[in-house]
C-alpha positions in Angstrom: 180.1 24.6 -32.3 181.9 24.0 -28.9 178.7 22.2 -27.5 179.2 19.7 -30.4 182.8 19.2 -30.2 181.9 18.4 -26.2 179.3 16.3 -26.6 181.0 14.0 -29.4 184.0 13.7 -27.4 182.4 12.6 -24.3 180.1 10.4 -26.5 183.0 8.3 -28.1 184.8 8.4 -24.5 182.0 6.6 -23.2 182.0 4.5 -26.0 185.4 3.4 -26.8 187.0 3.5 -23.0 190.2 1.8 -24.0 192.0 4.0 -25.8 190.9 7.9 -24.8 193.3 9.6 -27.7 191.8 7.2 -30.3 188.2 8.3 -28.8 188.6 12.2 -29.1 190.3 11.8 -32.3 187.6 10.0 -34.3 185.2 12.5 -32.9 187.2 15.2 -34.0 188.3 13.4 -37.5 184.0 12.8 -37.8 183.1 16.6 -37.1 185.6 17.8 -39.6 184.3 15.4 -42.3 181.1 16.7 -41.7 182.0 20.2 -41.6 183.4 20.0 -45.1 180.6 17.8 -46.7 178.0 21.0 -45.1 180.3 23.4 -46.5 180.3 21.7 -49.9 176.5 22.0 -50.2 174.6 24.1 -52.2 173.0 26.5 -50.4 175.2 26.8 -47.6 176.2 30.6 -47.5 177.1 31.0 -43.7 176.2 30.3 -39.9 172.3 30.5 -40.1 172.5 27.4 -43.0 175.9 25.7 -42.1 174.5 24.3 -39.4 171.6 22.1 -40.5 173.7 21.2 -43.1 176.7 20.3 -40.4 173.6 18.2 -38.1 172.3 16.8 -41.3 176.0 15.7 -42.4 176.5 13.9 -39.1 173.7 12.1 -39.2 174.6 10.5 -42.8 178.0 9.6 -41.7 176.4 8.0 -38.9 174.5 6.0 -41.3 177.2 5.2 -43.3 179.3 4.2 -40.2 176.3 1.8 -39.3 176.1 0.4 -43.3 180.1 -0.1 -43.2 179.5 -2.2 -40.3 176.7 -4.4 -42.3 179.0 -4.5 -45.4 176.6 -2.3 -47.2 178.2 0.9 -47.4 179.1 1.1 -50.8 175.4 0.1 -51.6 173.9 2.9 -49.2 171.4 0.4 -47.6 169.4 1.4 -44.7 170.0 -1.0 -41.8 169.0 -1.5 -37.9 170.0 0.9 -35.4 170.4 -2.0 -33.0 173.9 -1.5 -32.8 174.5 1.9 -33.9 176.5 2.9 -30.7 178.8 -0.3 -31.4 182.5 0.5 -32.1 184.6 -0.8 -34.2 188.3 0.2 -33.3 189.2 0.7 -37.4 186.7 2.2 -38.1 187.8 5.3 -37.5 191.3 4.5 -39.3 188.8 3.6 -42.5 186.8 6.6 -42.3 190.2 8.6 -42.2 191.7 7.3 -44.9 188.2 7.1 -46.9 188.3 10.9 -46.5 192.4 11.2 -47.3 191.7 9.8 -50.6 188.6 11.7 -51.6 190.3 14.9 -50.7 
């Protein structure tokens, strides 16, 4: 939804201040990878259950950007939030090509 796309784009702005295009990009890049993950579920037959599947999609990437960080993504660990909101400036560029490849 447009309150979404708003609200992740201002979110990585604040986060990632030096470079803007890189910022709304990955937010953009994330929402779309979640947006076909929901999709893909079973059960998922329009707006009314898209969109707990979309919030719960986001939420696992979140995890798995916070377990790529650790070095336990591949292993699906659950680590600290401590530095959830901490970026990593390829991490984006990983995720996009993570999701290139499993296209």
């Amino acid at each position: 939804t447009g309150c979404i796309i708003g609200t992740m784009a201002a979110t990585f702005l604040a986060v990632h201040r030096s470079d803007k295009l890189l910022a709304v990009l990955a937010s953009l890049l994330l929402l779309e990878i979640a947006a076909e993950r929901a999709a893909a579920k079973d059960g998922v037959h329009g707006p009314g259950t898209f969109l707990p599947a979309f919030i719960d999609e986001l939420f696992a990437l979140r995890q798995w950007a916070v377990d790529w960080r650790s070095g336990d993504a591949a292993a699906g660990a659950q680590s600290s939030n401590d530095d959830a909101f901490a970026v990593d400036e390829n991490i984006f560029r990983k995720m996009a090509k993570v999701h290139l490849i499993n296209m």
